[in-house]
C-alpha positions in Angstrom: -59.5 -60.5 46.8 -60.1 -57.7 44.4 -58.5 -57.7 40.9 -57.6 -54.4 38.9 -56.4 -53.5 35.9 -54.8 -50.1 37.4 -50.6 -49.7 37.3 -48.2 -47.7 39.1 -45.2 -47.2 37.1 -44.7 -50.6 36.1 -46.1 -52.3 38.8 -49.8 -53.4 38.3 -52.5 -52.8 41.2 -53.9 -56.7 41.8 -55.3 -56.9 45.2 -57.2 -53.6 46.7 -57.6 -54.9 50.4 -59.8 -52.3 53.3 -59.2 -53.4 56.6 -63.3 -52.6 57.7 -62.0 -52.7 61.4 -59.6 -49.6 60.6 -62.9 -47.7 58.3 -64.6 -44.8 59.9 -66.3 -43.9 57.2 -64.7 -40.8 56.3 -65.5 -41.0 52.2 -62.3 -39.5 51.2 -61.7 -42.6 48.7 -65.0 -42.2 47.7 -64.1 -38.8 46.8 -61.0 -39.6 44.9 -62.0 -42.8 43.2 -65.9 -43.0 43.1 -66.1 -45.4 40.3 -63.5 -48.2 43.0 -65.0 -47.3 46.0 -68.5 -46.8 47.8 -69.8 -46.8 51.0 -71.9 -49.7 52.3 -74.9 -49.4 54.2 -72.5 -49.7 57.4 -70.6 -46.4 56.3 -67.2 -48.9 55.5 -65.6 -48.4 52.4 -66.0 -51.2 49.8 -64.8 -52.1 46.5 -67.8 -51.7 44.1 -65.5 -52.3 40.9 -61.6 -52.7 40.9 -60.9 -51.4 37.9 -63.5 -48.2 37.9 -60.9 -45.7 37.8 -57.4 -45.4 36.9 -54.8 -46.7 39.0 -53.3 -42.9 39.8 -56.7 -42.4 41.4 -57.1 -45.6 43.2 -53.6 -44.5 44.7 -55.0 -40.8 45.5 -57.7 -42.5 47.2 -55.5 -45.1 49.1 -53.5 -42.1 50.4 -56.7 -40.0 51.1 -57.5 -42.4 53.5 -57.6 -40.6 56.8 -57.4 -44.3 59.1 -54.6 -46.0 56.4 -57.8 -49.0 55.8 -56.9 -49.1 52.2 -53.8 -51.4 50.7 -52.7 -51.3 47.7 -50.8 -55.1 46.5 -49.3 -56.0 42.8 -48.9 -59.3 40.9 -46.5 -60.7 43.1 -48.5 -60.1 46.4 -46.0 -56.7 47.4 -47.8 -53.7 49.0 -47.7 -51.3 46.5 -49.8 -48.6 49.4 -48.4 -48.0 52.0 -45.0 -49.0 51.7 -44.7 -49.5 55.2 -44.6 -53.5 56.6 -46.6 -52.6 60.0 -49.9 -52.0 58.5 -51.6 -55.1 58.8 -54.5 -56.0 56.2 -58.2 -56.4 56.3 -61.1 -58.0 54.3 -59.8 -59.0 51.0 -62.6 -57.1 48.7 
């Protein structure tokens, strides 16, 4: 589990979740949010520091995400990204 500091409107980013099974290593939330996310020496996104940008990139990079690998939870364990309930999770990071 991954805890950050980042909001959207008033609801607070606390969980940033990549499903590695869904990763192919495309970099675009690398691109977006390269002080949250970096590649690992498998080419799978990981969280390298929760809070390392602000939460309106951590979304752009959530959304950037090619394969959907990237969820987004608050404080109370809803998905903030993506809003829809068939996207099933991954490692907790």
């Amino acid at each position: 589990m991954t805890e950050s500091n980042a909001s959207i409107g008033k609801r607070k980013i606390k969980k940033i979740i990549v499903d590695r099974d869904l990763c192919i290593g495309a970099a675009s939330c690398v691109a977006m949010a390269g002080g949250t996310f970096e590649l690992d020496e498998e080419n799978k996104a990981v969280v390298k520091l929760p809070a390392g940008d602000n939460d309106e990139k951590i979304l752009l990079a959530a959304k950037s995400c090619p394969v959907f690998a990237i969820t987004l939870e608050d404080e109370d364990g809803k998905r903030v990204y993506p809003e829809d309930e068939d996207t099933t999770g991954g490692e907790h990071l």
